[in-house]
N, C-alpha and C positions, 0 to 999 in steps of 0.2 A: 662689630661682630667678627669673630676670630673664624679663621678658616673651617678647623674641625666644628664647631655649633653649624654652619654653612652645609658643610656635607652631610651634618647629621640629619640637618630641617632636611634636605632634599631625598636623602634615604628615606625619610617617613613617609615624604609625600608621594614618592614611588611606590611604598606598601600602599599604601588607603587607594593612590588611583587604579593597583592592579588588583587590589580587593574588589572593586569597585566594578572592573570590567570583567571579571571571574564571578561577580553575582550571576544566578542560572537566572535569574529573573529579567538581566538584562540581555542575553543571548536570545537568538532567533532561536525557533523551536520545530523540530522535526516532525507531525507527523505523519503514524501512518493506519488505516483504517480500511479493512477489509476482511479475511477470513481465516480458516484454519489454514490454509495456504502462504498465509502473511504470517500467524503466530499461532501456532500448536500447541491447545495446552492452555490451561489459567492464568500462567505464568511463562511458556513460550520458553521454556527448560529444555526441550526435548521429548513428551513424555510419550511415552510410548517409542521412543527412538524416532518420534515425525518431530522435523523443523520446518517451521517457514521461515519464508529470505528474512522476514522482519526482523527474525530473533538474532541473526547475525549482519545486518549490513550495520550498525553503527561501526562496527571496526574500519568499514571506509573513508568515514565522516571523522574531521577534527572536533572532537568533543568537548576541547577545549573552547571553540568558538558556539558552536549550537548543537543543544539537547537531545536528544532522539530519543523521541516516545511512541510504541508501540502498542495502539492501543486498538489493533484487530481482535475479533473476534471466530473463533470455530463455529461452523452452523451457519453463518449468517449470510445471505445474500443482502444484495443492497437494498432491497425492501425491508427487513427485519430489522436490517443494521440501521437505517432510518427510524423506523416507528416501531419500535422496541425496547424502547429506552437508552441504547448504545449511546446513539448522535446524540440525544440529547444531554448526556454525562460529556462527552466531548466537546464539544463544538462551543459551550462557553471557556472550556480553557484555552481556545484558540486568541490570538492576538494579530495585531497589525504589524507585517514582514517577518509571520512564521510561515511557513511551508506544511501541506497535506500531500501525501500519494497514498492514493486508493486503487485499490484494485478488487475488484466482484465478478463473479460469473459462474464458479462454477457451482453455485447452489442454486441461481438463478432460475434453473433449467426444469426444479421442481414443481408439483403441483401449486396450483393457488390457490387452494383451501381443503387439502386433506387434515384429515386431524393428530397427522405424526407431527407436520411444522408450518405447515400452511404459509411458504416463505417464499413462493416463485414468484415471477414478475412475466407479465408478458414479454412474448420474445419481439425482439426489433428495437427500433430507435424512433420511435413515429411519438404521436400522443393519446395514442388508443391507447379507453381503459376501460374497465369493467369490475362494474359493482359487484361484490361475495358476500354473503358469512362465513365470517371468520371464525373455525368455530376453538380455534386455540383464547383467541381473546374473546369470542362470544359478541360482537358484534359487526355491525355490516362494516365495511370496507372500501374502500374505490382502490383496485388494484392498476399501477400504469406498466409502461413498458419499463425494458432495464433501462435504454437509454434516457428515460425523463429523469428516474431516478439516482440517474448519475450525473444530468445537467441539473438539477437541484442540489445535491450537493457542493459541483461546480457551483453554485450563484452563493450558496450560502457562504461557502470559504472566503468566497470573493468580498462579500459583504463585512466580513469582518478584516480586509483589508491584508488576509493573506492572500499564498499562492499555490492555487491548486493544482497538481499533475497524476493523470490518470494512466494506469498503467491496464496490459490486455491482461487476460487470466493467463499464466504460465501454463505450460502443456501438458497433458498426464502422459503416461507411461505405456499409449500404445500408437499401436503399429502398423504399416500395411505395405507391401512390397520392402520393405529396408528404409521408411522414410516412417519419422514419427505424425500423428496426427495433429494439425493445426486446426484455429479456431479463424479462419483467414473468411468465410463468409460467414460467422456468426457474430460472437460476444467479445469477439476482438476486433473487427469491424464496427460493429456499434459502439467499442468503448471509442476507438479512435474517433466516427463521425461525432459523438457527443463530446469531446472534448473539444474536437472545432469548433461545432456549433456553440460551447459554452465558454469558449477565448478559456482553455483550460490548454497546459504543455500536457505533451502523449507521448509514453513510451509503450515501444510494440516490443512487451516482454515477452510474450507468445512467441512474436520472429525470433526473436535473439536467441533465447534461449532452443527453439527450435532445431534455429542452423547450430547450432553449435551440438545439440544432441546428434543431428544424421552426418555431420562431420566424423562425430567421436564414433558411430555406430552403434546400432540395438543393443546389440549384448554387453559394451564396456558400458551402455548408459544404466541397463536393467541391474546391471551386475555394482555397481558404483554409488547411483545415487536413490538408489529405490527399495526397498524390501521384497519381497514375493508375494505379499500381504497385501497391498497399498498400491493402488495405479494411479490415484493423483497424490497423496503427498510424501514429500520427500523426506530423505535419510539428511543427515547433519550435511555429507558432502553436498547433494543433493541441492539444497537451502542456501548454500552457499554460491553452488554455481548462479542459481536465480537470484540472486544478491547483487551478484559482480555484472550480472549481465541489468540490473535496475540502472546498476551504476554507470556501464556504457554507455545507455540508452540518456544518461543524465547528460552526460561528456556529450552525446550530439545534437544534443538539441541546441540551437541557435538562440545566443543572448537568455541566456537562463541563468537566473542569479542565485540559484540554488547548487551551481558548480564552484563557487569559489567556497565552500565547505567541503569539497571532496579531497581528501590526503594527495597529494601529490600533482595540483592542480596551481 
């Protein structure tokens, strides 16, 4: 066998096995599953000039190694997004050593059985619940708190042998003495206890992006990443900063194997 045949057999077998590893099928898979805050919009374009981080963080991810699929929804608290047909579209495209980050709360906070969306959840992390009609679907209901239906989620991921990380709800757009408002005793409290309790990683999107709003101050933050329009969700820059700050919160977290997909990592 002559040299050049030799180089040629080994050039091909170079193509098929980088074919082969460039399948999306065989890459780990991103996602992520939450609200108009995560992806704005049908299609998570912009529309209305509102972005969530969703629609911009794969630019931090090597896409080359794994996929990132955004597959939040507007409207939805983590009650809806559960039993509403979402999870259910989802959660069998999941696989063994892909990745979910969720994030829920700020719809949460709605009634639990008006008949504009009948989408709230009790508030806390406990296992109280309570039975409704429902009267958007027209049947009874057992409604829980946020945090059960965020450690459900946690078990489900888990069960299909990915890995779940739960992030707090990003902060809206208001104010009180020069400091923006946190969710530091509510639904960013609960998401973090529900993630212990459910061996799920937590990023305290809520902090991050907090401190870094009252660093920047009220009016570069109104004036930058917000509309006049809109107090919780954000303008493209806006979407952005909550993106970069998912991504810090990914960088600290301890032995987390969803950092060796981050750009420059």
């Amino acid at each position: 066998m002559n040299k050049t045949f030799k180089l040629c057999l080994l050039g091909i077998a170079v193509f098929i096995t980088s074919c082969l590893v460039m399948k999306p099928e065989n890459k780990p898979a991103l996602f992520l599953i939450g609200d108009s805050t995560v992806r704005h919009g049908t299609k998570g374009m912009g529309d209305g000039g509102r972005w969530g981080w969703g629609d911009l963080i794969s630019a931090y991810f090597d896409t080359t190694k794994i996929t990132v699929k955004n597959e939040a929804l507007g409207g939805t608290s983590s009650r809806s997004f559960m039993h509403r047909g979402r999870w259910a579209a989802v959660l069998p495209q999941i696989k063994k050593g892909d990745f979910v980050i969720m994030q829920f709360g700020h719809n949460d906070s709605s009634p639990l059985d008006d008949t504009a969306r009948a989408r709230g959840t009790i508030k806390g992390n406990g296992n109280e619940s309570k039975e409704i009609y429902n009267p958007i679907t027209k049947q009874k209901e057992v409604v829980y708190t946020y945090g059960w239906y965020i450690r459900k989620f946690i078990a489900d991921i888990k069960a299909k042998g990915a890995t779940p990380v739960v992030a707090s709800l990003i902060p809206r757009n208001s104010w009180k003495n020069g400091k923006v408002s946190r969710s530091v005793d509510s639904y960013g409290q609960w998401a973090q206890q529900a993630a212990e309790q459910g061996g799920a990683y937590f990023v305290d999107l809520n902090k991050i992006t907090a401190d870094r709003y009252d660093q920047e101050g009220e009016q570069k933050v109104r004036a930058t990443y917000f509309n006049n329009s809109d107090g919780t969700h954000t303008i493209e820059a806006g979407a952005r900063v909550n993106a970069q700050s998912v991504v810090q919160g990914l960088n600290q977290l301890k032995n987390n194997p969803l950092k060796i997909y981050i750009k420059n990592n």
